[in-house]
C-alpha positions in Angstrom: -27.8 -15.0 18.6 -28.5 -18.7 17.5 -26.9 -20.5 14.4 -29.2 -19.4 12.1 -28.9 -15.4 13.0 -25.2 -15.8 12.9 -25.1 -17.2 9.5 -26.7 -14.4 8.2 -24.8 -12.2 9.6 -21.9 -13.2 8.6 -23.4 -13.3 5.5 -24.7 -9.6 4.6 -21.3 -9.0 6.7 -19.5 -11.1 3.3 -22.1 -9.2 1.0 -20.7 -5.4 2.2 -17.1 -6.9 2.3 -17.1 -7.5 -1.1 -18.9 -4.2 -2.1 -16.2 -1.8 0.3 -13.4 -3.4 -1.4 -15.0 -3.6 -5.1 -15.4 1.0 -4.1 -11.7 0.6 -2.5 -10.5 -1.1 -5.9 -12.5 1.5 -7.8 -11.3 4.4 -6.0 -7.4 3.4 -6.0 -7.5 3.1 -10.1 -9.7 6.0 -10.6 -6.7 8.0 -8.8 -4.1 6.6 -10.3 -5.9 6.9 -13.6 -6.1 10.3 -12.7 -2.3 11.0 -12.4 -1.3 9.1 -15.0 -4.1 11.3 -17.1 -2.0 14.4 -16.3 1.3 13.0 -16.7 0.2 11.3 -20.3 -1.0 14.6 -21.5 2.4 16.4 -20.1 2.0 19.1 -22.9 -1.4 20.3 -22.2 -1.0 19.4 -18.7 2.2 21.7 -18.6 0.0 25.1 -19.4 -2.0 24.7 -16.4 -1.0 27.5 -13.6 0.9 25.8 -11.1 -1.3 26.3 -8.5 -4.2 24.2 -10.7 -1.2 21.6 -11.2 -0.5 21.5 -7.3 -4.4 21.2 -6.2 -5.0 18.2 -9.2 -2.0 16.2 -8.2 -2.5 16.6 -4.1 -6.2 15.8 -4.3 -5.8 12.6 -6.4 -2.6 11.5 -4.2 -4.6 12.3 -1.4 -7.9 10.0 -2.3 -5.4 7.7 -3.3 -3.4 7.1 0.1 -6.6 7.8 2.4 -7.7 4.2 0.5 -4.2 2.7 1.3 -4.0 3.5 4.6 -7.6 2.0 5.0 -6.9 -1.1 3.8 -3.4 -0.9 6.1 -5.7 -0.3 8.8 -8.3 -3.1 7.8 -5.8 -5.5 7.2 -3.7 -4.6 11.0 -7.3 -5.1 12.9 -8.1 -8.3 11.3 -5.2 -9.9 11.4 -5.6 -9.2 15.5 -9.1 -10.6 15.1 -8.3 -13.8 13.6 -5.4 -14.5 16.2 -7.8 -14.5 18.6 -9.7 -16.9 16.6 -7.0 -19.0 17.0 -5.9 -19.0 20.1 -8.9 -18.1 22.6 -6.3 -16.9 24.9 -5.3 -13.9 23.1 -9.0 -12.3 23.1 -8.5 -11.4 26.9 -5.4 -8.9 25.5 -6.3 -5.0 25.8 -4.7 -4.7 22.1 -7.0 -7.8 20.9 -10.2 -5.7 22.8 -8.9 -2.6 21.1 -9.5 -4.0 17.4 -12.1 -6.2 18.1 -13.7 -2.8 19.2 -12.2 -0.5 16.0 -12.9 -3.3 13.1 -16.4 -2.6 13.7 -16.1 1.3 13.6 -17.8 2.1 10.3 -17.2 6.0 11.0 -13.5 5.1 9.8 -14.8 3.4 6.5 -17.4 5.9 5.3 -15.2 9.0 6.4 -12.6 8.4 4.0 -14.7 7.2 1.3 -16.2 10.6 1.5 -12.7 12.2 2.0 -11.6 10.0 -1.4 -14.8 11.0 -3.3 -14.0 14.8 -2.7 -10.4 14.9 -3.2 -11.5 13.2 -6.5 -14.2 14.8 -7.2 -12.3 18.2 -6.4 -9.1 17.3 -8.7 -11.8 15.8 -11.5 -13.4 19.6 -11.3 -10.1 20.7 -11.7 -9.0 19.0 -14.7 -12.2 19.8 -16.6 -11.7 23.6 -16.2 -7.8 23.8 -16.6 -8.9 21.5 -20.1 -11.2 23.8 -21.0 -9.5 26.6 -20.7 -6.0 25.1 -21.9 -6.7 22.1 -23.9 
């Protein structure tokens, strides 16, 4: 790959960057909005069967902490990445190999955005009924 190529790359590489973590930001107040929805509306919230209560409250913890731990993740591998950009030495380490391999695995990215969207999705279908039928 010349210059050039590598420029570009790192640019489109900058571009997605800033989109997954604009989604990451989204997601993480959309679920906390969420709770603080229920909690805010304790009265209405309050007649909802439990179970309803349970599922709502799981669901948006759970998109929640699936983002949090993605960013844990994120941050872990590329902090390893960028010691090896500092000293060259490191990069022949099997735990430098190991996240220069896994910061690269988009399979962890886009399978907990879709477990995020469903959990959300799944508590915001929730809601709306248990409103509905309570509110």
């Amino acid at each position: 790959m010349d210059i050039e190529e590598k420029k570009q790359a790192e640019g489109y590489f900058e571009q997605y960057w800033r989109y997954a973590s604009a989604l990451r930001n989204w997601f993480v107040a959309y679920g906390i909005g969420g709770a603080i929805l229920c909690v805010s509306k304790a009265d209405v919230f309050a007649e909802f069967p439990a179970c309803t209560k349970q599922i709502i409250i799981f669901a948006f913890l759970l998109g929640v902490s699936v983002q949090v731990l993605l960013a844990f993740w994120n941050k872990i591998g590329h902090w390893f990445i960028y010691r090896g950009e500092d000293d060259p030495s490191y990069r022949s380490t099997k735990t430098y190999k190991f996240w220069d391999k896994a910061t690269e695995w988009f399979w962890i990215d886009i399978s907990i955005d879709i477990i995020t969207f469903c959990s959300f999705f799944l508590a915001t279908y929730k809601l709306i009924i248990a409103l509905g039928r309570f509110g």
